[in-house]
C-alpha positions as CSV (number, residue, x, y, z in Angstrom):
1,X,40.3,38.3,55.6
2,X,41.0,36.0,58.2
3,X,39.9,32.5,57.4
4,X,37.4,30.6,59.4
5,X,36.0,26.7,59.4
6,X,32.5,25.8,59.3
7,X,30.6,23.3,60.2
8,X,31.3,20.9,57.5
9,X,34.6,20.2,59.5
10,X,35.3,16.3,60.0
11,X,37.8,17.4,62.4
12,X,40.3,15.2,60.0
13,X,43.5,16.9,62.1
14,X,45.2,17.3,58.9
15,X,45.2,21.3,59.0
16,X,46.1,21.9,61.9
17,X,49.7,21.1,61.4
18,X,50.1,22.9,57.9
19,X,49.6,26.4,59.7
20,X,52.7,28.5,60.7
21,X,50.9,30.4,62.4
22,X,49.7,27.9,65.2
23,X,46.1,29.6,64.6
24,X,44.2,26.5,64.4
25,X,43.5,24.9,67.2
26,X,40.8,21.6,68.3
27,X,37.1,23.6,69.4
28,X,35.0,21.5,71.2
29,X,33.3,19.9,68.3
30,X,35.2,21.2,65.3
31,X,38.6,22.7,64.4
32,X,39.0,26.7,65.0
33,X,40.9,29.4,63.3
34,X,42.2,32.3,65.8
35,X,41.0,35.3,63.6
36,X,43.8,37.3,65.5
37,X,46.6,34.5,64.4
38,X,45.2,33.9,60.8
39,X,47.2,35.7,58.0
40,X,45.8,33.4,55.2
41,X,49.7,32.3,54.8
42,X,50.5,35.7,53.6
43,X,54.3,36.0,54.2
44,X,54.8,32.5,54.5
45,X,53.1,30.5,51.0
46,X,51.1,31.6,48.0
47,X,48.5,30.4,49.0
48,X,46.5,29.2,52.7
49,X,47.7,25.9,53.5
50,X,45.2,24.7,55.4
51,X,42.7,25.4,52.9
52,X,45.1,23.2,50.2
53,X,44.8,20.0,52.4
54,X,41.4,20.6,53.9
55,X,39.3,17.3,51.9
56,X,35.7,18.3,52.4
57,X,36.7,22.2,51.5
58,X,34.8,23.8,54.8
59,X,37.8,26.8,55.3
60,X,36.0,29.9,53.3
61,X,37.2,33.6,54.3
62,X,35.6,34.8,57.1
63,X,32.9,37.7,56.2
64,X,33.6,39.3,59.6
65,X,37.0,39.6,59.2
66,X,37.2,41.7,56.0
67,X,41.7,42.3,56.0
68,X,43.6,43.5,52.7
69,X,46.9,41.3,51.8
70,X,48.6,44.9,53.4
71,X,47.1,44.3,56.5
72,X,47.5,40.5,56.3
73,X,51.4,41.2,55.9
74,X,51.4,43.8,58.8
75,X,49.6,41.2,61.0
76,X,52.4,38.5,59.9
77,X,55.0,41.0,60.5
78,X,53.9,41.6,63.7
79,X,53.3,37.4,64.4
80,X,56.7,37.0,63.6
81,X,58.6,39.7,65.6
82,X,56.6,38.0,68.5
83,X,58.2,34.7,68.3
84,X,61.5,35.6,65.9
């Protein structure tokens, strides 16, 4: 699954940075995740970064975006041919 932020977001800027996949980006009132972007760190960490430094934890899987960790590699795979 793709991640996504909800509303709880304080818009704190501190995720934002921690993704290597430059999928989050300022909305207009809150913080986004790019669904298309968002490999949930597979390939890069353990575990999502942005969700390790989020403080009011508002970064749950999105429902609508139902990926395997296969799929989430292939996605990263195909990120990182892209730009490397």
């Amino acid at each position: 699954m793709a991640l996504m932020i909800t509303d709880d977001c304080i818009n704190c800027d501190v995720c934002e940075p921690e993704c290597p996949n430059g999928a989050i980006s300022p909305g207009e009132e809150i913080y986004r995740i790019d669904p298309n972007s968002c490999t949930e760190c597979v390939g890069h960490y353990d575990t999502p970064q942005c969700v390790e430094v989020c403080p009011v934890d508002c970064i749950p899987k999105n429902p609508d975006r139902v990926e395997s960790k296969e799929s989430l590699y292939e996605k990263y795979l195909a990120l990182t041919r892209k730009t490397g």
